[in-house]
C-alpha positions as a printed NumPy array, in Angstrom:
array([[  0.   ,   0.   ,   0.   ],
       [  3.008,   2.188,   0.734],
       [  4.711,   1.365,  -1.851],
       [  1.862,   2.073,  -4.49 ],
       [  1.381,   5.4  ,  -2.885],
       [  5.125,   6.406,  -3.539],
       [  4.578,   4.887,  -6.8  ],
       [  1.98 ,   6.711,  -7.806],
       [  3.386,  10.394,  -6.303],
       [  6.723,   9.603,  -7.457],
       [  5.092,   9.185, -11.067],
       [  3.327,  12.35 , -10.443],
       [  6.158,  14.261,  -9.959],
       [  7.813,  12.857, -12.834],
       [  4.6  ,  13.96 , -14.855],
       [  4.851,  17.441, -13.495],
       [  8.772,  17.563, -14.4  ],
       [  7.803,  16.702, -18.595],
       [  5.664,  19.495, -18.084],
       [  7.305,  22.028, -17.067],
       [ 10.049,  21.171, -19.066]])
């Protein structure tokens, strides 16, 4: 459960990076 969660942000956050850049 953890670890899907941190998944899931960490993906996120990689999402938000491609944006922006």
């Amino acid at each position: 459960m953890s670890r899907y969660e941190t998944g899931k942000r960490e993906a996120d956050y990689k999402t938000l990076i491609q944006l922006a850049d």
